[in-house]
N, C-alpha and C positions, 0 to 999 in steps of 0.2 A: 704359713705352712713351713714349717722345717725340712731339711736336706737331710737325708743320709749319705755318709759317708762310705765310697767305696772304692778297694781296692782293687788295682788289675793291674798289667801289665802289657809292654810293650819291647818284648826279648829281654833281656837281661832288666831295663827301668821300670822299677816300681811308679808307679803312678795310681792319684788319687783322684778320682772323682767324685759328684755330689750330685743325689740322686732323690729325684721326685715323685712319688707314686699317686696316682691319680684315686679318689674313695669307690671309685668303681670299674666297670671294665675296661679293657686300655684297648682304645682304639688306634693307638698308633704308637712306634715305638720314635723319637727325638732325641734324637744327637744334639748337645748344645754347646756349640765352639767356641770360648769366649773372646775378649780382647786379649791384644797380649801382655795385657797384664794379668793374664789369668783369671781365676774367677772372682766376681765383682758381685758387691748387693744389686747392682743394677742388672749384671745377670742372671743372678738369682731369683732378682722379680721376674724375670720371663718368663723362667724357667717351671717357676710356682703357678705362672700364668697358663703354662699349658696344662701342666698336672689337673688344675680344675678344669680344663676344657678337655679331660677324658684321657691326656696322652700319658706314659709313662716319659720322663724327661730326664736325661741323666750328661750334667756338666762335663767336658771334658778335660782332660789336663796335658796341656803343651807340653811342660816341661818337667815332671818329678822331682826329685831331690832338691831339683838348682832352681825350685819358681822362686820369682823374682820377687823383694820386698818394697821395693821402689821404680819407679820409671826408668832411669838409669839402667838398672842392673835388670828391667821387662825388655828395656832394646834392644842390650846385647844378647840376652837369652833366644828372644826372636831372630838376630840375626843370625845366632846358630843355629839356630830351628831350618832355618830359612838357606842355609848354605846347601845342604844337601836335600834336594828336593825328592827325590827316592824315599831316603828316610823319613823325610817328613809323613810322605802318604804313607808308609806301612806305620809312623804314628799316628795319624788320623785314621787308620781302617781298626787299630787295636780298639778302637769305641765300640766300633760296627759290630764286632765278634762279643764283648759284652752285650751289650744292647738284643740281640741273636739271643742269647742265652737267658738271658731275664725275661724276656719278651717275643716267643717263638710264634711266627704264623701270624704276627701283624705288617702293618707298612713299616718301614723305615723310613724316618723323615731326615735332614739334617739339616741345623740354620747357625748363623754363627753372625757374630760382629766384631767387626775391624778386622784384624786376624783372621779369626775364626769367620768372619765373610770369606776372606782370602781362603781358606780351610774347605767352605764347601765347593767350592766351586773345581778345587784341587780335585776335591772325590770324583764328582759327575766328568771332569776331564780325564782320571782314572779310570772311570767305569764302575764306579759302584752300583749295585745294587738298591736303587734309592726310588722312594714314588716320588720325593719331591726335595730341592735342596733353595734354603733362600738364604741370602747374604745380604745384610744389611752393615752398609757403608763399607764395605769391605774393596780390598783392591780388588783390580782386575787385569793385570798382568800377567800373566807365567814365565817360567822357562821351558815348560812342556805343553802348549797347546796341544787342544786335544786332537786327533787323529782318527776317531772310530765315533760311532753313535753314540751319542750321549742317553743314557737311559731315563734318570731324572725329568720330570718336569722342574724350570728353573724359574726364581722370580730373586730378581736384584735390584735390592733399594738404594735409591743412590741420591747423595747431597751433591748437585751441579756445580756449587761452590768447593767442591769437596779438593784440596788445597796438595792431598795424594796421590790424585788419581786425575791425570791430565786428559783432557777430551780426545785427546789421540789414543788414550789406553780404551776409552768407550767404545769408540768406533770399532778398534781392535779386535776387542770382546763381539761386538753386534758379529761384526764380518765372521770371527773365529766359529761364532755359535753358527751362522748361518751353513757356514762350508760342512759342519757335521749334522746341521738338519736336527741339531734339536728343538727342543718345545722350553721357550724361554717368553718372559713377560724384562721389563725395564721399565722403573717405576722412577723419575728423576724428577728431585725436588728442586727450583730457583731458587738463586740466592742461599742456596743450603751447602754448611759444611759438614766434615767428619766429624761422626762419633754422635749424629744425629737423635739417636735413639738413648742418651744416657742423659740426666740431669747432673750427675756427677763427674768430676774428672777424676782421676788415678788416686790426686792427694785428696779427693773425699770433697772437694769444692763446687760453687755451683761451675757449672760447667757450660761457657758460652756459645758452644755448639748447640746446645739442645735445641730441639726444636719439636714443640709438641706436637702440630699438626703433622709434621713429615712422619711422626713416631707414632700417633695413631695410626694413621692411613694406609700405615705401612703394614701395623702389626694387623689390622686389618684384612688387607690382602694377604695376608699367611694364614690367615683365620679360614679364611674363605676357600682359599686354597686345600687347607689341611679339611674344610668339610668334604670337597670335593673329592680327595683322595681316600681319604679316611675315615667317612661316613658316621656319625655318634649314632650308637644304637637306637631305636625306635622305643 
């Protein structure tokens, strides 16, 4: 399946996104956050993967003008992303407001890896508007723990081995989520590292993280989850 290219914006930066349309009615609208190396064929296959399971799916873009060519120059761009947290989430909500517009009167879902894990979880501690947000291998840190009810239902896949994201940030997350009573799932693989869900790395190589089982089972439970929210017409 091929992407379409699309344009939007976030105040003043252009930004591109890559957009998946489902052969028939869209039962939900996806937000697809990627790494932060931006978008990847390995995202891309997700993304294609929801499109046949009925949703409308549309990539999102970190950074406009300045995405990154190389890992190098994806970390610093992250880190800028990453300095001002504010900004960051009114760049993450510029999806939501597309997505809105292409696709009115559905769910909104949003899922993301690495980054883009980090990304949804930023929303639902925001307050979006979301039926369901799931982050795969993504950190679990903030600078803004959330404060108010989390509206999302939340599912967080996570590599135990995951070499990012120290057992101290898990617990953090469990406790943070519990003090605001949301409806979260935690799905934590042994022996599993970051970036679980790609057979690639950055430079296009096999990628020693992979790990099959943790990336079925995972996308599985998003599967399951997106029927439960999002019901495929009869």
């Amino acid at each position: 399946m091929s992407l379409e290219q699309l344009s939007y914006r976030d105040g003043a930066t252009a930004l591109t996104g890559w957009l998946a349309r489902p052969s028939g009615p869209v039962r939900a609208a996806v937000a697809v956050f990627p790494t932060f190396m931006n978008t990847t064929p390995g995202v891309e296959a997700k993304t294609a993967a929801l499109a046949e399971a009925g949703c409308l799916a549309l990539v999102a873009d970190f950074y406009g003008p300045d995405a990154p060519h190389n890992a190098e120059s994806a970390f610093a761009a992250m880190e800028r992303l990453r300095a001002d947290p504010l900004a960051m989430r009114r760049r993450l909500r510029a999806v939501l407001a597309v997505l809105a517009d292409i696709a009115p009167g559905v769910p909104q879902i949003a899922i993301g890896f690495c980054l883009g894990g980090m990304a949804v979880l930023e929303l639902a501690r925001d307050g979006a508007e979301l039926a369901l947000v799931a982050s795969f291998h993504g950190l679990l840190a903030t600078p803004m723990p959330a404060n108010a009810p989390i509206i999302p239902r939340m599912l967080v896949c996570h590599g135990d081995a995951d070499s990012l994201v120290p057992r101290r940030d898990v617990i953090a997350f469990w406790e943070e989520m519990d003090r605001v009573g949301a409806d979260w799932q935690f799905m934590s693989f042994a022996g599993v590292e970051h970036g679980f869900t790609n057979p690639l790395t950055p430079a296009q190589m096999p990628n020693p993280a992979f790990h099959p089982v943790a990336d079925r089972q995972s996308w599985a439970a998003l599967m399951g989850l997106i029927d439960e929210v999002a019901p495929a017409a009869a």
